[in-house]
N, C-alpha and C positions, 0 to 999 in steps of 0.2 A: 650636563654629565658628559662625561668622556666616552662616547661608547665604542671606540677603538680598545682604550685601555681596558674596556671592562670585559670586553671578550676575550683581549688576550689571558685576562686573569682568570676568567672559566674555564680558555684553553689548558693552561698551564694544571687546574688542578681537576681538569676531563678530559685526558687525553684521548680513551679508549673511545668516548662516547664520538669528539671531532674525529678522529677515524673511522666508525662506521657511520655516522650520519650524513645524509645529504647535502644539509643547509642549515647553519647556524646563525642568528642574526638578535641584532636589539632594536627593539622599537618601542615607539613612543605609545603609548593609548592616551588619546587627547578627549577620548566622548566614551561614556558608559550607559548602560539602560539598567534603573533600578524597575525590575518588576514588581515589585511592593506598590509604586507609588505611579508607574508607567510615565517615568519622566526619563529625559536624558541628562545623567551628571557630567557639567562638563570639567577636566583637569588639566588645571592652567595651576605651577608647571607639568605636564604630561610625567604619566603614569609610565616606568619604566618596566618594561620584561623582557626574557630572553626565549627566543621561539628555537624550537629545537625541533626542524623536520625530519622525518624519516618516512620509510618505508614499512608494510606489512610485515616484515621478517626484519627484525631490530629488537636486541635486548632492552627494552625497556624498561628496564632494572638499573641502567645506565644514565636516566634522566632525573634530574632530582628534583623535586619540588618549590627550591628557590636558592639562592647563591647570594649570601652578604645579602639579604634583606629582600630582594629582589627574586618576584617570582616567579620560575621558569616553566614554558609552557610546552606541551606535548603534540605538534602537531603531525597529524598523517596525511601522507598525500600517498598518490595511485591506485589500486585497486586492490579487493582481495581476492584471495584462491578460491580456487572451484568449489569447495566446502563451505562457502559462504554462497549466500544468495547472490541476485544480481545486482549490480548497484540503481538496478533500476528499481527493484524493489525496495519500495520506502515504509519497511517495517520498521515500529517502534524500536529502538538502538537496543535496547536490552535482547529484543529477539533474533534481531541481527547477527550480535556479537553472543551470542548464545554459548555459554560454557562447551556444550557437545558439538558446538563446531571444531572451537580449538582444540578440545579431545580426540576429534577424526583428523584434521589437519594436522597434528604432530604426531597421531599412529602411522599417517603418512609419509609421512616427510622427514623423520626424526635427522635422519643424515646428512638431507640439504637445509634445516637449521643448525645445525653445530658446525657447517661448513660457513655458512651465510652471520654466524653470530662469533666465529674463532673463539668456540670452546669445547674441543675434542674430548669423546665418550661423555656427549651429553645425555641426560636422564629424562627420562619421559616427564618429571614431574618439572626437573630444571628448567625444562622446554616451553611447558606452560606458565611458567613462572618469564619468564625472559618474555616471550609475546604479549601477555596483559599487565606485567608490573608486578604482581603480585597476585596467583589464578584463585588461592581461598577469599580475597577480598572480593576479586573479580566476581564470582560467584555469588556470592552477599550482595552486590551492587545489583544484582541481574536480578534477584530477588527480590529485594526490595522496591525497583522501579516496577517489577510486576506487580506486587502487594500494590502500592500507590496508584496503579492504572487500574486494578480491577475496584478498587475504592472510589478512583474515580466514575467508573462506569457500572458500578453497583447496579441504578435501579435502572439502566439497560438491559444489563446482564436478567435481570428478576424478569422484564417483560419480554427479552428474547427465551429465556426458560419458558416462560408460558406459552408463548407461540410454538416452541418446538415441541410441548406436551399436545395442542393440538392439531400439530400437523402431522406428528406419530399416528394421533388416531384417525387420521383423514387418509392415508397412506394405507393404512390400511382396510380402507373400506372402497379405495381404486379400481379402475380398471387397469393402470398400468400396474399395479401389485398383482392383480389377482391373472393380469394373461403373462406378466414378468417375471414373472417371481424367482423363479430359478436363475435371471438374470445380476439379483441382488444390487440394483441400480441406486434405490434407495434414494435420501430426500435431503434441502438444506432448507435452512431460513432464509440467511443472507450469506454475501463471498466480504462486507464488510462493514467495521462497527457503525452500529446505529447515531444519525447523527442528525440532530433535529433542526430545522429552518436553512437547511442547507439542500440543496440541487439531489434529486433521485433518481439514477439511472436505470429504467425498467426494460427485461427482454422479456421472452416470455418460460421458458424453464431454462434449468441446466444439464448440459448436453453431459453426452458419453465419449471418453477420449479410447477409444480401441487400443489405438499405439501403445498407449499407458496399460491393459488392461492385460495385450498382448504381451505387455515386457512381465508380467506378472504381478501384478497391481490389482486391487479391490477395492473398490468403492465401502463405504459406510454411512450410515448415516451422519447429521449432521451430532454431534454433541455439545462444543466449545465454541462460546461467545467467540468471533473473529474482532481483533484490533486493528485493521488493515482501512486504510482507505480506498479509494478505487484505482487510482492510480499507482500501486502499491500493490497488488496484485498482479503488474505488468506480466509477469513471468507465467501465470496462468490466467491467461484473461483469453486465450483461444484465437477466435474472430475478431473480439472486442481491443485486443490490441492495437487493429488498424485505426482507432477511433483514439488513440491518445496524441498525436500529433496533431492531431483536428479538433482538439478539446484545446489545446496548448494551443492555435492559432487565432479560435472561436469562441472559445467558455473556457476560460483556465478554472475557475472558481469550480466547476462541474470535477475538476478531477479530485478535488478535497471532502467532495459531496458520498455520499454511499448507493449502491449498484444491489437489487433484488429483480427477482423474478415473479411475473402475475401466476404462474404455475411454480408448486414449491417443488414437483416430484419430479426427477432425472428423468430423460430418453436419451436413446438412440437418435433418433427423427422427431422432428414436429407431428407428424401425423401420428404416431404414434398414442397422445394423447388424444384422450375423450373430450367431448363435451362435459362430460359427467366428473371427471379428472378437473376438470378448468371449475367447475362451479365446486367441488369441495374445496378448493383453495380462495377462491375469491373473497368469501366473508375473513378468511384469514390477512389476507392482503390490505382490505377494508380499514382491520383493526390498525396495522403497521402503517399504512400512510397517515391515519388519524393520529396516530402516536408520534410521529415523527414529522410531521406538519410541514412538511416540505416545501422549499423556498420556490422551485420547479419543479414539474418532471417530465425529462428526456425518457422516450421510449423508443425501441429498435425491435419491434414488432407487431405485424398486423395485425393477429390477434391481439396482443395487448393491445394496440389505440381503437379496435372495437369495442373493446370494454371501458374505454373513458367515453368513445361516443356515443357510446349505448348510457351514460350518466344520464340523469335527470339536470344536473346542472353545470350548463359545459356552454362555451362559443368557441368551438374550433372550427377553424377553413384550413380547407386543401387547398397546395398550390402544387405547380409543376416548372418542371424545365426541361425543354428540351434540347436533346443530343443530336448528332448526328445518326443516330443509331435507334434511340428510341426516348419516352419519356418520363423523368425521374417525380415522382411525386410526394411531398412532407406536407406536415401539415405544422400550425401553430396557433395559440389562442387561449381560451384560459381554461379552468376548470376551479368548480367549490369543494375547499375540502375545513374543516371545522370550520365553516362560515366563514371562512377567507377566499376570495381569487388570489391562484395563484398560475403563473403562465405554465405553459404546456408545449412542448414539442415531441410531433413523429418526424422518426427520418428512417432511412433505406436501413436494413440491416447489415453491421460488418461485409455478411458473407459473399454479399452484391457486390462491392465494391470492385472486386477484382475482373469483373465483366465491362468497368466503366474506365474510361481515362480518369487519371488523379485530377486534372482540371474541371472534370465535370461534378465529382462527388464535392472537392473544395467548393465549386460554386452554390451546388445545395446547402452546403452547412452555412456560406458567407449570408446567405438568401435566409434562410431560417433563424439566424442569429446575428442581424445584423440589427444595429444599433443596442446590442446586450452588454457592451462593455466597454 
């Protein structure tokens, strides 16, 4: 195939589109993946298409879905606007590109799209129309992959319902309800979807963000099944944030895994909660790691790895390392949970780290997780 010739023949009948777009090109696809069958098809002679990059702000109304036979592909590079999360957050795509984003981004912006798309006294609906293709399809799409995930996570969804029916009534028979109350801190399950035979990130509750509380923000309880992974979270993950670059060097598999707490109910402070607070959640805890049968689990709090060494069925060892300054101590080893061993690690909490040099916290994680991957 000619593929000089065949672009100039696109060009000629997309003008508008090779004017605002980036980068126009044809390439070959030589290897495909049938997920049917999890094989790779390979196409000899190569599969021809035409990749059409652009930017966030690009009529996309402009691109068509193939030319003479040949079908043309949509590709996006750089980043989106503030109305969108971050790209570090790796929420499922349908939540991502969420309709009520480009609904806020175009009440925004209306002026510098009809500048950035050269189509003067554009219309609010034109507008959403131009950014997704087509924003009532768009809409249908976001829908439906919703329906399709909540299908998929059905008997999640059933037994994270059940644990939040008893963590409501455990909350309410607290000491951090009954001296808080007027605080309305209130409770979660998890920060993400349940995910079985995979890595469990355990701290010991979830904190209270002031900042957030002071900008005029409420707390609620928890309600809605989360689809998030841990890493995927990045944007509200607090402390725990410091702890994703150190998952990416030391346990990457950990950042796909999902992240709860031994205490389900919010503070301010650690000490804030009871003993009495800690043992109404625990038999709840119990149920969730049995249900989710965890491939490991990573803990980032002293109370929590009291409560795995306080098991009946556990071989964990402390180890240390020392600093110039003072000495860091983890621990690792295993633990029974449905009649399985499965390994175990404590390490220092996020909010330590910043008291350590970066070299000393990397050598505890390399020390704790060495030989894991």
């Amino acid at each position: 195939m000619d593929k000089e010739k065949l672009l100039n023949q696109f060009k000629r009948k997309n003008k508008k589109l090779f004017e605002l777009s980036q980068k126009i090109i044809v390439t070959g696809l030589e290897e495909d993946w049938n997920s049917e069958t999890n094989e790779v098809i390979v196409h000899n002679p190569p599969i021809y298409q035409i990749e059409v990059w652009r930017p966030f702000l690009f009529d996309v109304r402009l691109i068509p879905t193939e030319f003479d036979g040949i079908k043309v592909v949509d590709q996006f590079f750089g980043s989106y606007p503030s109305e969108f999360p971050s790209d570090n957050a790796a929420l499922p795509l349908e939540e991502f590109e969420a309709p009520e984003r480009y609904v806020k981004f175009v009440n925004n912006n209306i002026g510098l799209i009809s500048n950035k798309i050269k189509i003067p006294n554009l219309t609010r609906e034109e507008a959403l129309d131009a950014l997704t293709g087509d924003f009532k399809k768009h809409i249908n799409w976001c829908i439906k992959m919703r329906i399709d995930r909540v299908n998929e996570e059905k008997d999640n969804i059933a037994f994270f319902n059940k644990l939040l029916y008893e963590i409501r009534q455990a909350y309410y028979l607290s000491d951090i309800y009954n001296i808080y109350k007027e605080k309305e801190w209130y409770y979660s399950v998890t920060s993400t979807k349940f995910s079985k035979n995979k890595p469990l990130i355990v701290g010991l509750n979830w904190g209270v963000d002031n900042n957030w509380i002071n900008n005029g923000n409420k707390y609620s309880p928890q309600c809605n099944y989360p689809f998030s992974t841990f890493e995927g979270l990045h944007d509200d993950l607090g402390s725990f944030k410091r702890t994703i670059p150190l998952f990416h060097k030391y346990f990457t598999s950990a950042l796909f895994g999902m992240q709860t707490n031994l205490c389900f109910f919010r503070s301010e402070k650690e000490n804030q909660l009871t003993k009495k607070d800690i043992e109404l959640c625990t038999p709840i805890f119990d149920k969730l790691i049995k249900y989710t049968s965890p491939s490991c689990i990573i803990v980032f709090s002293k109370e929590a790895h009291n409560y795995f060494i306080n098991r009946e069925h556990r071989k964990i060892n402390t180890e240390s390392f020392s600093t110039d300054k003072k000495t860091i101590y983890f621990s690792k080893g295993k633990v029974i949970i449905n009649n399985k061993e499965i390994d175990y690690y404590h390490l220092p909490h996020p909010n330590s780290y910043r008291f350590h040099k970066t070299e000393y916290i990397e050598k505890v994680w390399e020390l704790c997780f060495r030989n894991i991957q």
